[in-house]
C-alpha positions as CSV (number, residue, x, y, z in Angstrom):
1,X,73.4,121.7,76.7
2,X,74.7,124.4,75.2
3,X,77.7,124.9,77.5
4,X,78.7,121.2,77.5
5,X,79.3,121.7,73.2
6,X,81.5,124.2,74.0
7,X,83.2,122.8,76.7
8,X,83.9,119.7,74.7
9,X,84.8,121.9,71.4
10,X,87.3,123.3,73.9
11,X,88.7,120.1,75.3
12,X,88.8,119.5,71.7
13,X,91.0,121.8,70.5
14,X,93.7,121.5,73.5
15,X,94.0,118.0,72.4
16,X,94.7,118.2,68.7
17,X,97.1,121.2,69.7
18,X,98.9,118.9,71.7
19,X,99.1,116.7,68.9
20,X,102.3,117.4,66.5
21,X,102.9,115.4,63.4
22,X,106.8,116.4,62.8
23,X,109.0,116.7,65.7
24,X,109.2,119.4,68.8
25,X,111.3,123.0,68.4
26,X,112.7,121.7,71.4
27,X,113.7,118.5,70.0
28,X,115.6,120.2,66.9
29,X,117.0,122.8,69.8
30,X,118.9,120.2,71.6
31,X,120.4,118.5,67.7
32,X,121.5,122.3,67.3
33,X,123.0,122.8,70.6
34,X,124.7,119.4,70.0
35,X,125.9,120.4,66.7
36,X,127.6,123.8,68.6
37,X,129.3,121.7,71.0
38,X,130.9,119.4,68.2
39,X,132.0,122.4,66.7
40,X,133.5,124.0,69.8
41,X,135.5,120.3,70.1
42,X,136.7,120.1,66.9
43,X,137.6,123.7,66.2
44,X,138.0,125.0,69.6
45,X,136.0,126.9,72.3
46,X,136.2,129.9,70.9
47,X,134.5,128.4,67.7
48,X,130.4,128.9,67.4
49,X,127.8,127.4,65.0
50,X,125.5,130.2,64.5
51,X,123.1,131.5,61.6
52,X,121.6,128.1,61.1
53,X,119.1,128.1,57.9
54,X,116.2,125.7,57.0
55,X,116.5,125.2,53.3
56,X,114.2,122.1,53.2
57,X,112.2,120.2,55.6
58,X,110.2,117.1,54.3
59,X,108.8,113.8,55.0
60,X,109.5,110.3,54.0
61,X,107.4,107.0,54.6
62,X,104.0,106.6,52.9
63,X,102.8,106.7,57.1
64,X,105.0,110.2,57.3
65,X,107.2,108.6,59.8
66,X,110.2,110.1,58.8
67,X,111.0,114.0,59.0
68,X,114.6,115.4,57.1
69,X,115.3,118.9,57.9
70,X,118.3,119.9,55.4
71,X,119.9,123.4,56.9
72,X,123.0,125.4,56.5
73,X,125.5,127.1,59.4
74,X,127.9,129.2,59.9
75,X,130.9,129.2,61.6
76,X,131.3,132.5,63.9
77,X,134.7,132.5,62.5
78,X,136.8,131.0,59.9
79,X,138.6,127.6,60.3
80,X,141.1,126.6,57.8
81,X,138.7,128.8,55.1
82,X,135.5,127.7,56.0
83,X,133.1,129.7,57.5
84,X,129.7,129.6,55.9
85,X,127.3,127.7,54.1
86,X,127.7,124.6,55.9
87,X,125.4,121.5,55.0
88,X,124.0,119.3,57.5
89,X,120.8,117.2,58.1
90,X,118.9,116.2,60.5
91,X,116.8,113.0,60.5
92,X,113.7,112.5,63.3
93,X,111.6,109.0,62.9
94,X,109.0,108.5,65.1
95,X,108.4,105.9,67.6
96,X,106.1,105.2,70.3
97,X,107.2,107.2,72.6
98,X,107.0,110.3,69.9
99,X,110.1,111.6,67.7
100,X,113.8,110.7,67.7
101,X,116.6,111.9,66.1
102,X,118.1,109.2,64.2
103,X,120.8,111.0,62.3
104,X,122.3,114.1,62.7
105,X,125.2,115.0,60.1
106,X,126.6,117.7,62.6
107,X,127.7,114.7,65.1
108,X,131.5,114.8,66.3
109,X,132.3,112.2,63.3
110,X,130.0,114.4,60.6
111,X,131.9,117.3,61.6
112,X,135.7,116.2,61.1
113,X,134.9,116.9,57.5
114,X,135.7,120.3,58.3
115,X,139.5,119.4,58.7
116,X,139.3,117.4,55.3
């Protein structure tokens, strides 16, 4: 009896770990990498985002639906003056099929405020 407590404690525990209430690393990887490959568009290929910096991350939505991650980058080099401390935000909602990204401010469009 004693082995079927633990083996259920165990069960358990693998399924609330698999259980995330704000979105996956990997999920935020892919927004950065996207944000990168705006950057090397607009600015050109020898142009990185690099040194990104959570400053806030929070939720919204009495259910916690929402998740807003508020960060900084840098730009591995400057472009017409700029080169560090640049806002962005990331917005994930989640749906049925788990989290999406909903708004990222470091899309192609977000990013021609660079040039302004």
């Amino acid at each position: 009896m004693n082995r079927i407590y633990k083996g259920l404690i165990i069960l358990l525990v693998f399924i609330l770990a698999g259980c995330s209430d704000k979105p996956a690393g990997s999920l935020i990887d892919e927004q950065i990498k996207l944000i990168d490959n705006n950057v090397k568009q607009i600015c050109g290929s020898d142009y990185e985002a690099v040194n990104f910096k959570v400053l806030e991350e929070t939720y919204s939505g009495t259910e916690k639906n929402t998740y807003r991650i508020k960060f900084t980058f840098d730009l591995n080099k400057p472009f017409l003056a700029i080169s560090s401390g640049i806002p962005g935000e990331m917005v994930f909602e989640k749906r049925k099929e788990g989290w999406e990204c909903t708004f990222n401010s470091g899309n192609a469009l977000g990013l021609f405020n660079l040039t302004k």
